[in-house]
C-alpha positions as a Markdown table, in Angstrom:
| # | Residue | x | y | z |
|---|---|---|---|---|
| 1 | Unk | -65.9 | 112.6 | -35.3 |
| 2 | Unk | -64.6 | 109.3 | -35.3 |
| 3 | Unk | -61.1 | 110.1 | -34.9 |
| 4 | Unk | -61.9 | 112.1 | -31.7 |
| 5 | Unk | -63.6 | 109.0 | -30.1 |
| 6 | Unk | -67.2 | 110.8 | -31.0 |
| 7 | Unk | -69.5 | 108.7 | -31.5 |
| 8 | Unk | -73.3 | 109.2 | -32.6 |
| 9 | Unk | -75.3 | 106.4 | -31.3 |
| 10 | Unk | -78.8 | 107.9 | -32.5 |
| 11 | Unk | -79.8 | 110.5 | -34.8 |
| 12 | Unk | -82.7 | 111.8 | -32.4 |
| 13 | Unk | -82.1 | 115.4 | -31.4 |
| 14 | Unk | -82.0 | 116.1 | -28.0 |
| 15 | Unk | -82.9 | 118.8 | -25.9 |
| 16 | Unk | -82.9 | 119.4 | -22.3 |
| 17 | Unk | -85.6 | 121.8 | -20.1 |
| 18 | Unk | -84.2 | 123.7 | -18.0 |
| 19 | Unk | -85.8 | 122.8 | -14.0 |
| 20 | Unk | -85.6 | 126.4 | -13.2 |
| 21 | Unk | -87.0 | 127.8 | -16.3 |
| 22 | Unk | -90.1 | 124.9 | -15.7 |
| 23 | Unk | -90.3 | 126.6 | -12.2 |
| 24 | Unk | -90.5 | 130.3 | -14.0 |
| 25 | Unk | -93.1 | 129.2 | -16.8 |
| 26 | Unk | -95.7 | 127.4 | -13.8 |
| 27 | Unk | -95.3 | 130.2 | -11.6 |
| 28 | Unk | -96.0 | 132.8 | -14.5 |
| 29 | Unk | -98.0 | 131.4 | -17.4 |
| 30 | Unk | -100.3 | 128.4 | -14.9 |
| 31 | Unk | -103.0 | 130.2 | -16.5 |
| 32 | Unk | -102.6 | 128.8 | -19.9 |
| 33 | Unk | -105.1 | 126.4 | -21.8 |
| 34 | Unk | -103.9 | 122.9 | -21.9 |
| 35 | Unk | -104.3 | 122.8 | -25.7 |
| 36 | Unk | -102.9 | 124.8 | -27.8 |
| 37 | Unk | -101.2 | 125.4 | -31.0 |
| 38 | Unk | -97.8 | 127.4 | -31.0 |
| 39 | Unk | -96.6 | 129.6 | -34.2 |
| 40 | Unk | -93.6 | 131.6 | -34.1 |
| 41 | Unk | -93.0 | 133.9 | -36.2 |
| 42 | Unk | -90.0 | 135.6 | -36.8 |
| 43 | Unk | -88.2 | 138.2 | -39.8 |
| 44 | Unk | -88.9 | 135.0 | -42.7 |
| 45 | Unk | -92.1 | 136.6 | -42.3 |
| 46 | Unk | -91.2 | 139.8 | -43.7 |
| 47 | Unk | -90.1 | 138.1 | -46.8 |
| 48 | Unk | -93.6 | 137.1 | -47.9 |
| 49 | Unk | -95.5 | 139.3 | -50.7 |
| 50 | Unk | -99.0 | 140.7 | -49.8 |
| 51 | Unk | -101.1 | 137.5 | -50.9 |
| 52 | Unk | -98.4 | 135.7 | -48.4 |
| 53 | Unk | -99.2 | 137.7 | -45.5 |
| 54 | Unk | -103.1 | 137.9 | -46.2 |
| 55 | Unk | -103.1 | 133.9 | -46.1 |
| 56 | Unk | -100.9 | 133.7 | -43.1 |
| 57 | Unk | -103.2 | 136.3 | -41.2 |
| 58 | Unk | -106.2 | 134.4 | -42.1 |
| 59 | Unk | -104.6 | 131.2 | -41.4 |
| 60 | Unk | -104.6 | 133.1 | -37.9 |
| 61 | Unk | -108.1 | 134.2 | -37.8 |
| 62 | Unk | -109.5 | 131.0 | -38.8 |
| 63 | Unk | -107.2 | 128.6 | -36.2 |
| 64 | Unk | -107.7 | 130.7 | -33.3 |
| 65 | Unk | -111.6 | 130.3 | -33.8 |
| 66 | Unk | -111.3 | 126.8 | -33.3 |
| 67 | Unk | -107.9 | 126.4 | -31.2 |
| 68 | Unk | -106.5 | 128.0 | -28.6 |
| 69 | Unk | -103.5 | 129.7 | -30.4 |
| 70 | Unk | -100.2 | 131.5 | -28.5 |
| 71 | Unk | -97.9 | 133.6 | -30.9 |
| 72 | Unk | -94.2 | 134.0 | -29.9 |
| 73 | Unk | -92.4 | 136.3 | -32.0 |
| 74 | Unk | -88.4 | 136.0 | -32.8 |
| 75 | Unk | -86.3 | 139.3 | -32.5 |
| 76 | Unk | -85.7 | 141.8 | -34.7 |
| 77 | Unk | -88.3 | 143.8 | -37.0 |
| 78 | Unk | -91.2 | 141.9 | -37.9 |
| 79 | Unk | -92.8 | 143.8 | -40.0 |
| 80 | Unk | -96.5 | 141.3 | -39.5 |
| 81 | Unk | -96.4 | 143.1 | -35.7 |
| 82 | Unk | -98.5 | 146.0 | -36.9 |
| 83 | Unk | -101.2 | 144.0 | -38.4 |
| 84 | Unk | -101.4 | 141.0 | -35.7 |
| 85 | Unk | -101.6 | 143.8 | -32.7 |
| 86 | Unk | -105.2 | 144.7 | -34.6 |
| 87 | Unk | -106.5 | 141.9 | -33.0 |
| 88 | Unk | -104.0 | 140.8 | -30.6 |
| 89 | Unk | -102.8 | 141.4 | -27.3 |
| 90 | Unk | -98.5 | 141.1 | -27.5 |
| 91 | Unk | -97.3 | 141.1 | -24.0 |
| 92 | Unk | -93.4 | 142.0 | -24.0 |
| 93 | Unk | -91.7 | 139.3 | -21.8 |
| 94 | Unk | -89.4 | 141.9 | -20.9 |
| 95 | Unk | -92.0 | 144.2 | -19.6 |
| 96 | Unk | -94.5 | 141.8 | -17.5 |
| 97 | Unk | -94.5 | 142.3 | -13.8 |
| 98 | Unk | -97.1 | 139.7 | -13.1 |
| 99 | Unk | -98.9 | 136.0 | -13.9 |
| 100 | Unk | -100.1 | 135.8 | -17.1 |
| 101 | Unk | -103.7 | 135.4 | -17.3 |
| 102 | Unk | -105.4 | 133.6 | -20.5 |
| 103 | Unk | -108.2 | 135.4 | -22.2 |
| 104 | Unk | -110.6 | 132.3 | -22.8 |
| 105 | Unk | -113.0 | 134.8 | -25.4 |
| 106 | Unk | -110.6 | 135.5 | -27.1 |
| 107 | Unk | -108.2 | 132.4 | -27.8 |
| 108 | Unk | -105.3 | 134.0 | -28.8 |
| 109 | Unk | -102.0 | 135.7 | -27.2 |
| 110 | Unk | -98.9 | 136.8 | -27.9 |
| 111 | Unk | -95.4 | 136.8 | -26.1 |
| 112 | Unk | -92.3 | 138.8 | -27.9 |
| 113 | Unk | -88.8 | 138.9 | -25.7 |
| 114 | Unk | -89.6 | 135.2 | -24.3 |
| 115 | Unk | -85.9 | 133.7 | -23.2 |
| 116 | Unk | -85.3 | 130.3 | -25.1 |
| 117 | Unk | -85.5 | 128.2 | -22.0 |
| 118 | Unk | -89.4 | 129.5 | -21.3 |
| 119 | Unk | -89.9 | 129.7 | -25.3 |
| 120 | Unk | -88.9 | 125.5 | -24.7 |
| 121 | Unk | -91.5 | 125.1 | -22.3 |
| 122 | Unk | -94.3 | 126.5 | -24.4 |
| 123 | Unk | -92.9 | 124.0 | -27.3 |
| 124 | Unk | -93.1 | 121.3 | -24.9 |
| 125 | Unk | -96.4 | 122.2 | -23.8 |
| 126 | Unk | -98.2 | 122.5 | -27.3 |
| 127 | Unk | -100.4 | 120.5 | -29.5 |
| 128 | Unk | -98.1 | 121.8 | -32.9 |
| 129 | Unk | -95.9 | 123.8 | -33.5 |
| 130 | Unk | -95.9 | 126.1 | -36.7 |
| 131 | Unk | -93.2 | 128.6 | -37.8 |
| 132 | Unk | -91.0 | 129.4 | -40.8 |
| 133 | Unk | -88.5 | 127.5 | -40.5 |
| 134 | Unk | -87.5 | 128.8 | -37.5 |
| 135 | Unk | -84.3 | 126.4 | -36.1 |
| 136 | Unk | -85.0 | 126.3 | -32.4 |
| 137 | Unk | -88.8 | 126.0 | -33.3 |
| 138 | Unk | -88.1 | 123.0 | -35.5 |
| 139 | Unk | -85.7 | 121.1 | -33.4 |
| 140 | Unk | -86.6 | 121.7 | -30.0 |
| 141 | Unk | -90.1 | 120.4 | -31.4 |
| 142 | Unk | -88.2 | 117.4 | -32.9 |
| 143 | Unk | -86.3 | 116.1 | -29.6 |
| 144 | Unk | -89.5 | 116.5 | -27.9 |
| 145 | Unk | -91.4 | 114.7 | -30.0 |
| 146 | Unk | -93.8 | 117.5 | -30.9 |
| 147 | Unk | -95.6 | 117.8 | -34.3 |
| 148 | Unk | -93.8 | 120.6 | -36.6 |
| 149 | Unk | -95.4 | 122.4 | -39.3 |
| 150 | Unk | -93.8 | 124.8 | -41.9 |
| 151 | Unk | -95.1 | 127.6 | -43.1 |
| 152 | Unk | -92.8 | 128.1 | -46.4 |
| 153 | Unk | -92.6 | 129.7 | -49.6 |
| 154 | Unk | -92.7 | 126.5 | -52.2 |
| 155 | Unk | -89.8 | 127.6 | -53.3 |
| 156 | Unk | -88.2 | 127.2 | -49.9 |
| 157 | Unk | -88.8 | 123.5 | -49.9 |
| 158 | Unk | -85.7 | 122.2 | -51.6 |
| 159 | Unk | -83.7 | 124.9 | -49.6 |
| 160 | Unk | -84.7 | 123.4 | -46.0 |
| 161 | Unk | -85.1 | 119.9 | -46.5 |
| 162 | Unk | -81.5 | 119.8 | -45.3 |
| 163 | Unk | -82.5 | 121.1 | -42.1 |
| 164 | Unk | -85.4 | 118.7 | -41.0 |
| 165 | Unk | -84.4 | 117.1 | -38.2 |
| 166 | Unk | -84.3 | 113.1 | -39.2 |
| 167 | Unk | -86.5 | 111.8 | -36.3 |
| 168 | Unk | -89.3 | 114.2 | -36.2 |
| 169 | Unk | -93.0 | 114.8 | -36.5 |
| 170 | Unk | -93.0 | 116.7 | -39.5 |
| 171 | Unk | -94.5 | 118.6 | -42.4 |
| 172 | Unk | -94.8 | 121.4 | -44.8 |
């Protein structure tokens, strides 16, 4: 980096919201709590063994009873869909046609299909942000200053440590 004339002044990350995606998120999702937690989850999940996914599911139940909780799922199969849409309403980004309205009994809604730029906004928005890992999660949370927690195997930890973004708000 050096011999191109690079240099790194600061080892923050950095992220920039998009105006026009902040414009889309008030117009559709002004309904939203002002607290809330964020978890992603995305196909890590499906690698976790039954007593994983029992934990993480009551990890679920218990948080949204005392926090308002939104659920954003990555692509691909994720194989904990089937048991979250029990008790879960999953509204396909792709498929809304109008504002998003918050169910205040329930405290707890999911979005699958969000684009990165409005998946930013709810990051930016949030109390925490849990996932699995999950890069844009992680440090999109980091250059915005946002607490991240990891969900992980223990014997994950060594694995990501690499990937912890220097200057963040973080823990497993």
């Amino acid at each position: 980096m050096e011999n191109l004339d690079f240099n790194i002044l600061h080892k923050k990350n950095i992220f920039y919201l998009d105006e026009n995606s902040g414009k889309q998120f008030n117009s559709i999702f002004f309904d939203l709590p002002k607290n809330f937690l964020l978890m992603h989850i995305d196909d890590k999940s499906n690698r976790l063994n039954y007593k994983q996914r029992t934990m993480m599911l009551d990890f679920i139940n218990k948080a949204k009873k005392t926090k308002n909780l939104i659920i954003t799922f990555g692509l691909g199969n994720i194989e904990l869909n089937k048991e979250l849409e029990k008790f879960l309403n999953i509204i396909d980004y792709n498929d809304r046609i109008s504002p998003i309205k918050w169910d205040y009994s329930n405290n707890i809604l999911g979005f699958r299909n969000l684009p990165l730029n409005l998946l930013a906004y709810f990051i930016a928005k949030s109390e925490a942000n849990i996932s699995m890992h999950s890069g844009s999660i992680v440090h999109i949370s980091a250059a915005l200053d946002k607490c991240i927690i990891d969900l992980l195997e223990k014997h994950k930890n060594d694995e990501v440590d690499r990937w912890i973004p220097v200057v963040s708000k973080y823990q497993k």
